[in-house]
C-alpha positions, 0 to 999 in steps of 0.5 A: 515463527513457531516457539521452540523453547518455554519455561516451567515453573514448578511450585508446590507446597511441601511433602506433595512429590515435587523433588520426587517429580523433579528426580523422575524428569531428570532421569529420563535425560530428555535432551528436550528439557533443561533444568535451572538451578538456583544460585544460593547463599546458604551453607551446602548440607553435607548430601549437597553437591555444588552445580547439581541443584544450586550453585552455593556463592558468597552473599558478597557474590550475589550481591555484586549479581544483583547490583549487576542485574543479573538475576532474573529473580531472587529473594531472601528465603526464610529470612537467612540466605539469598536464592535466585535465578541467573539471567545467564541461566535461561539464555542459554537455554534459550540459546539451545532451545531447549524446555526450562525447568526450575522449581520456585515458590510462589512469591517468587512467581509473583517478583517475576510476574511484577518485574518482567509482565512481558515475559509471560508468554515464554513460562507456565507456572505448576503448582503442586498441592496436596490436602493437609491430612495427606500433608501432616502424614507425609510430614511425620513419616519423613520427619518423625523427630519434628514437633507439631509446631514445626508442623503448624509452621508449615501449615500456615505457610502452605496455607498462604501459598495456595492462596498465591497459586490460585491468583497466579498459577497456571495448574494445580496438580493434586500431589495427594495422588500416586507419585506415578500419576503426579509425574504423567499429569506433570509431563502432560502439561509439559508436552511429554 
């Protein structure tokens, strides 16, 4: 039988268009794909509207999911709050047939590989990078107010997170490239 639905993760490493490619795929309303949100524990930013991107839940809440095994996978991010995704989520997706999309980090790729190997087959991981000069002018044209610091930070991070998305990424898209052209090579993966 041939499979009519399939899961993309999208990764990336930040200021390499991922929201910018997630934002242009959402508003093209393609009945074909369905986008996962994350269930999270941390406060709700003031832009931030619950359902649309996460599901904002207690730690209490999550905790009794994970007791429950209902996460597919999750993770305690920057040693603050809780994300994960919904078994439930992708079921229903599965259910409808549809084309699953959700953005992840890499380590979250590597729990799920660990935890479900049989799972394979049904995702395609895609991970968006840029090099680091392209990366540090994005990070102070969008953060000017940020010290190099808080950039070195993030360099380090990046660093180890395209040493994961060579081992166990399925693409590399050059997120140094037009937003435009990131979206076609994106969609070209993604059968679009």
């Amino acid at each position: 039988m041939e499979k009519k639905w399939h899961l993309y993760f999208i990764m990336w490493v930040s200021w390499a268009w991922k929201w910018t490619v997630l934002h242009a795929l959402k508003t093209e309303k393609n009945e074909k794909i369905d986008f996962l949100k994350s269930y999270v524990t941390r406060r709700m930013r003031p832009w931030e509207i619950d359902g649309d991107i996460y599901w904002f839940i207690t730690q209490e809440e999550f905790e009794e999911s994970i007791e429950k095994d209902e996460f597919l996978e999750y993770e305690i991010n920057h040693k603050v709050a809780y994300y994960g995704t919904k078994k439930s989520e992708v079921e229903r997706g599965l259910r409808d047939w549809k084309m699953l999309i959700k953005e992840i980090d890499t380590k979250w790729l590597i729990q799920l590989q660990a935890k479900h190997p049989d799972f394979k087959e049904n995702y395609t991981s895609i991970f968006l990078d840029a090099p680091n000069e392209v990366l540090r002018e994005r990070f102070f044209e969008r953060n000017p107010w940020w010290k190099e610091i808080d950039l070195d930070n993030r360099m380090e991070s990046t660093r180890f997170e395209r040493i994961q998305a060579k081992q166990y990424c399925d693409y590399i898209v050059d997120g140094s490239q037009s937003k435009e052209e990131v979206l076609q090579e994106i969609k070209k993966i993604i059968g679009l």
